[in-house]
C-alpha positions as MATLAB code, in Angstrom:
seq = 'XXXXXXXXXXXXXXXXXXXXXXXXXXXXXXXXXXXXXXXXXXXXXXXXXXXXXXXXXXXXXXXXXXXXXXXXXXXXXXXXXXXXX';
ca = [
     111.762   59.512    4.264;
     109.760   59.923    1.244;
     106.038   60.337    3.064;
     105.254   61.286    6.574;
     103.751   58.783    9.067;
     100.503   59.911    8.344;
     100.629   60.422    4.678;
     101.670   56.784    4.939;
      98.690   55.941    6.849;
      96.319   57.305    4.534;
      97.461   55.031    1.627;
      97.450   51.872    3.680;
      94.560   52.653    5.669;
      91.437   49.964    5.939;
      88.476   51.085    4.232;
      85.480   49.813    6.384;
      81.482   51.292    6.501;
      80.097   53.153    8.874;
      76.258   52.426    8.719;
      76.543   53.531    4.830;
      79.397   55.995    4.824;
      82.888   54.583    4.003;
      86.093   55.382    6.384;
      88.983   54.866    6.394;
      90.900   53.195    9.627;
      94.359   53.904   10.047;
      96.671   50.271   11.211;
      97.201   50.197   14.944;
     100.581   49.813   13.682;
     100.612   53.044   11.918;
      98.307   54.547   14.898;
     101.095   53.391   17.246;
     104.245   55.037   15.132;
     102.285   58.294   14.769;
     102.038   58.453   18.817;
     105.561   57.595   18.985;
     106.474   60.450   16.748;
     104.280   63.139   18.511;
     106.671   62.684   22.041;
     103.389   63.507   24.239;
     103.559   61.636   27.588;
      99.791   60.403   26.795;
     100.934   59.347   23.220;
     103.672   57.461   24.561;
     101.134   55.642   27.447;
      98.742   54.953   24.173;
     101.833   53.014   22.453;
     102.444   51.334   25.601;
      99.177   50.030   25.578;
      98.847   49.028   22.326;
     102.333   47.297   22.744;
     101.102   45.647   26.220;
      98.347   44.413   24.486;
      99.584   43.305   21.826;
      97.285   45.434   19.606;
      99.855   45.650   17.040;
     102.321   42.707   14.987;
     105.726   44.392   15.743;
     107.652   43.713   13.211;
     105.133   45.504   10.919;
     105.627   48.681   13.500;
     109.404   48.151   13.663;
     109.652   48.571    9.796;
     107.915   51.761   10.099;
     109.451   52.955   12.703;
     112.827   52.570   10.070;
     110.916   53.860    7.368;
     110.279   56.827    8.930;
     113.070   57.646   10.622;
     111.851   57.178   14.252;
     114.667   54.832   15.523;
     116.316   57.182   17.827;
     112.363   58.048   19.449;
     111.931   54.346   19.442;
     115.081   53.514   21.217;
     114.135   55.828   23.926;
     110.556   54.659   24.042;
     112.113   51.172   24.725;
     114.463   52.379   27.479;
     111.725   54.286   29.177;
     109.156   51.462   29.361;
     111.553   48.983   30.021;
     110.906   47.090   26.539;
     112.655   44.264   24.629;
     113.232   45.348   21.405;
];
């Protein structure tokens, strides 16, 4: 794990204006691996959601779910909410 989730996020955040101010927009994918990683009930409702919705392209969230080491939170995520992984 050479960067965090959210150092990770940073770099491949979208850059998008805000009337004239430029932000940067994290990926729901990398949105929905941070949740994952924080464990909070709501966080894990929020992935859920995004999941449900289909908010984010899974295999994109999958790989950094590897990447950063959060198999064993995923796995457990996926037993809880009754997934297909």
């Amino acid at each position: 794990m050479a960067e965090s989730v959210q150092e990770e996020a940073v770099v491949q955040a979208l850059q998008v204006e805000h009337g004239e101010t430029p932000t940067l927009i994290f990926t729901a994918e990398h949105l929905a691996a941070e949740l994952l990683r924080s464990g909070r009930p709501k966080d894990h409702l929020r992935v859920n959601d995004l999941i449900r919705f289909k908010h984010v392209d899974m295999e994109t969230f999958r790989e950094i779910v590897r990447r950063n080491g959060l198999d064993a939170k995923w796995k457990q995520f996926v037993s809880r909410y009754e997934l297909e992984e």
